[in-house]
Residue, then its C-alpha position, 0 to 999 in steps of 0.5 A: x696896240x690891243x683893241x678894245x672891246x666892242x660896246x654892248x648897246x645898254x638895252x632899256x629896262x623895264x621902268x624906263x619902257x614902261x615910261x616911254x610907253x606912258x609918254x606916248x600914249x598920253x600924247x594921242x590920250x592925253x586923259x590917260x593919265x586921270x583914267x589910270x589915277x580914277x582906276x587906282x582910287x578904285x581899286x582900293x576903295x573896292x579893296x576896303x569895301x571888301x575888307x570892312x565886309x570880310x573882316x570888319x572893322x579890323x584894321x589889319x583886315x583893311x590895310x591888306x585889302x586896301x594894298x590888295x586893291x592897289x595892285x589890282x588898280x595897278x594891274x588895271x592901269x597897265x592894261x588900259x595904258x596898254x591896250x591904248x597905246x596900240x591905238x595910238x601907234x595906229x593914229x600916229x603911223x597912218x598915212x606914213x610910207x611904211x606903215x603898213x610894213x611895219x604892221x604886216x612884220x610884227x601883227x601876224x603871227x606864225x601862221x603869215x609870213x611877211x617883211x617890213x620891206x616892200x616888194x614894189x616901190x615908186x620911188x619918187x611917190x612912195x607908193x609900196x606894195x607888200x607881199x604877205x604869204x600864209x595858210x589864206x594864200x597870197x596876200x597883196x597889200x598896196x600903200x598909197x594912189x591907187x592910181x598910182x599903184x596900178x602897174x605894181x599891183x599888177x606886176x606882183x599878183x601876175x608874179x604870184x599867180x606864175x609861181x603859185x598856181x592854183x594858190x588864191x591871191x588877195x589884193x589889199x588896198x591900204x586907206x581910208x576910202x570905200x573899198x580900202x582897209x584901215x591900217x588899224x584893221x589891216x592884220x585883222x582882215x589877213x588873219x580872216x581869210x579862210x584857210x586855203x592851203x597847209x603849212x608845207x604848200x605855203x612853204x613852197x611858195x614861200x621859196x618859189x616866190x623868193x627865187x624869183x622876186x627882183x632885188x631892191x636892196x638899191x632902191x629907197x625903201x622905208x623899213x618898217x616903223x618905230x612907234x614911239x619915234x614916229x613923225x608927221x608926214x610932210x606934205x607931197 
């Protein structure tokens, strides 16, 4: 009997992200939609204004101002959408295990290199530590108690300092307490570490450090974090 061929997953289109995007915003903003409808009303009133002073009172003139001023409402819509729902996927994943390596897996860009999988857990609290590796150095970012997080802290940057020395190591800790850094700002504060080492020395430690991180593919480890189907946090 022959087999059948595999299924392709159908990946969403473009209207339906841009719908499930909309959805998400609006349930942390939930004005997102009256400020996208007062954006598209004045686009086009800007539209005819410039029309009726261009070409006067051609109603031609008007009409292609008019739509002209649509796709700039438009436009504007789209980027307010967008610019907030990167608001909102920080307020909804703050404060949830793996926040932070969701953040760290997907903000940084080229010039970091970092996994949404942690290298330190507790697996009975959750509390995580990640390792972010690029031209600033080490970066060690902990999620959760520090109390808690201690020993990880500890047993990872004495890891890093054995295998990179000479190389700067950072510790990072994740919250909202005096000396901690907001989930919103984390990506930001790591690309503000100055430069301290070049691409080929950050290469190395990248390889010097996987050679000897332990394996914790048997632990329960949180991946990163989808956005749009994120949860609340039940209470510990």
């Amino acid at each position: 009997m022959a087999k059948s061929a595999p299924v392709t997953e159908k990946r969403p289109g473009f209207f339906s992200q841009i719908r499930s995007l909309f959805r998400f915003t609006r349930d942390v903003y939930g004005w997102l939609p009256w400020a996208q409808i007062a954006i598209l009303i004045a686009g086009v009133l800007i539209g005819l204004i410039i029309g009726f002073l261009i070409s006067g009172a051609s109603v031609l003139g008007l009409i292609l101002w008019g739509f002209t001023g649509l796709l700039f409402g438009i436009l504007g819509a789209m980027v307010l959408m967008t610019r907030l729902s990167t608001t909102a996927m920080y307020a909804k994943i703050d404060g949830m295990p793996g926040a932070s390596g969701h953040v760290l897996s997907t903000s940084l860009g080229r010039s970091w290199s970092a996994s949404d999988t942690p290298v330190g857990i507790n697996p009975k609290t959750q509390e995580a530590v990640y390792r972010v590796v690029g031209r600033g150095g080490i970066v060690i970012v902990g999620e959760g108690a520090r109390g808690r997080l201690t020993r990880l802290i500890n047993e990872e940057r004495q890891k890093a300092q054995r295998v990179a020395h000479g190389v700067p190591v950072t510790v990072l800790y994740v919250g909202h307490g005096d000396d901690d850094v907001a989930i919103a700002d984390l990506s930001k504060t790591i690309k503000k570490l100055p430069k301290a080492i070049d691409k080929a020395t950050m290469a190395a430690v990248i390889r010097r450090i996987e050679s000897v991180s332990q394996s914790l593919s048997s632990l329960p480890i949180p991946k990163g974090i989808d956005p749009t189907r994120v949860r609340s946090q039940r209470p510990r």
